[in-house]
C-alpha positions as CSV (number, residue, x, y, z in Angstrom):
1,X,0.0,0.0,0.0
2,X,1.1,3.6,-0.6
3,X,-0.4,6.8,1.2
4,X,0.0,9.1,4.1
5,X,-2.1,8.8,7.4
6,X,-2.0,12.5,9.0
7,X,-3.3,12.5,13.1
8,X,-4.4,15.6,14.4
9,X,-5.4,15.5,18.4
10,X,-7.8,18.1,19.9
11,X,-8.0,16.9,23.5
12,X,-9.8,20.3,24.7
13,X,-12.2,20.5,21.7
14,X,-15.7,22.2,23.2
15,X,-17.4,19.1,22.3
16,X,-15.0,16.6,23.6
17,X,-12.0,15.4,23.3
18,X,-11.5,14.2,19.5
19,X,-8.7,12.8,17.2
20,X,-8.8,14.4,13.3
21,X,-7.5,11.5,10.9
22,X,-6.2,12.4,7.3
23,X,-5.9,9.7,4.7
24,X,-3.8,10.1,1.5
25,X,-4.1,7.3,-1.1
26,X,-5.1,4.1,-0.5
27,X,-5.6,4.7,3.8
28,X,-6.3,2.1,5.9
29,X,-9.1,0.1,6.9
30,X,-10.1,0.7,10.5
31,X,-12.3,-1.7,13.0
32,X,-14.8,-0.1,14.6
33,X,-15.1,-2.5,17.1
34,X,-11.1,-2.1,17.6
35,X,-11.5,2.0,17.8
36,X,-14.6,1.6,20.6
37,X,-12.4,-0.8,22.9
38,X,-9.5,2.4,22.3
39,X,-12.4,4.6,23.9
40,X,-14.0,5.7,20.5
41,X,-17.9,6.6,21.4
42,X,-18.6,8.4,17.6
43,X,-16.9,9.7,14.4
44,X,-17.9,11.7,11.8
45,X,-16.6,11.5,8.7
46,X,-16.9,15.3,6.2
47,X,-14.6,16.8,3.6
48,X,-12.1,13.6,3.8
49,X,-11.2,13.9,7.3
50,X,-12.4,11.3,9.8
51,X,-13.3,12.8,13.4
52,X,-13.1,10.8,16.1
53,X,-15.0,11.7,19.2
54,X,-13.1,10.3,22.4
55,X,-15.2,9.0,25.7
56,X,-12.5,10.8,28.1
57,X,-9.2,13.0,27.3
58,X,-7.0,10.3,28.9
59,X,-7.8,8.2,25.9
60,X,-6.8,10.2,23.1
61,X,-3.4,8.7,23.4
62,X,-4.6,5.7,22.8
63,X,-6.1,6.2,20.1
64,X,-3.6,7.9,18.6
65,X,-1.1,4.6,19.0
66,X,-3.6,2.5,17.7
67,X,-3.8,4.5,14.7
68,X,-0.3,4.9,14.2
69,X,-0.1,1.2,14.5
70,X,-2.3,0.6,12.1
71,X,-0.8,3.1,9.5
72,X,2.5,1.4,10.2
73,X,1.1,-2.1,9.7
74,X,-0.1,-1.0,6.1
75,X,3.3,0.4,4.9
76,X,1.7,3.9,4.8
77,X,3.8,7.4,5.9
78,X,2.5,8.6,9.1
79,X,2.6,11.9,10.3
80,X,1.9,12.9,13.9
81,X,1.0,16.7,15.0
82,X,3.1,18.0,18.2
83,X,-0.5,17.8,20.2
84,X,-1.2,13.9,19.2
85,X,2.6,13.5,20.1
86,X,2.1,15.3,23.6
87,X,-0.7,12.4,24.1
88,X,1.0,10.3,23.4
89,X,4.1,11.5,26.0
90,X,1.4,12.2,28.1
91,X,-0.5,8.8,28.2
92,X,2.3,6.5,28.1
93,X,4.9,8.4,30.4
94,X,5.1,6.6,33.8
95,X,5.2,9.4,36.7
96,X,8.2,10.4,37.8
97,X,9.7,9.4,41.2
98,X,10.9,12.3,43.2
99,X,14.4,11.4,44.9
C-alpha cells in the first residue's frame, strides 16, 4: 500500500475530546469495534477527514497509537501533530519518582 495517514489530536475540543484523521491514497481500513475498545464513542466523517470523538481526554493517546499502529502495519507514511505526540508522552509516560 502507498499513502499518508495525518493524526491531528484536539483533546480540549468544546465538544470533547476528538482525534482528526487524514488519509492520502489508498488509507487504511479501520475496526470499529477495535477503535470503541480504544475509547471511541462516535466519528464523523466530512470533507475527507475522519473525526473521532473520544469518551474521556485520557484516551486520546490511545487512540492515537492504535492509529499509528495501524498506518504502520499497512506500509503507509505517518505523520503525527506535536498535540497527538504530547498524548501520546502524556499517556504512556510513567510518573516520575521524586528522589
Amino acid at each position: 500500500m502507498s499513502g499518508k495517514l495525518v493524526i491531528q489530536a484536539h483533546p480540549l475540543a468544546l465538544d470533547g475530546p476528538e482525534v482528526l484523521v487524514r488519509m492520502e491514497g489508498e488509507g487504511v481500513p479501520l475496526s470499529l469495534e477495535g477503535l470503541s475498545r480504544l475509547g471511541v464513542k462516535g466519528f464523523l466523517m466530512r470533507e475527507g477527514r475522519l473525526f473521532l470523538l473520544v469518551r474521556r481526554r485520557e484516551q486520546v493517546g490511545g487512540v492515537v497509537l492504535g492509529l499509528v499502529a495501524a498506518g504502520l502495519r499497512y506500509g503507509l507514511e505517518v505523520a503525527v501533530d506535536p498535540l497527538a505526540q504530547g498524548e501520546l508522552l502524556t499517556t504512556f509516560t510513567p510518573p516520575q519518582e521524586e528522589v
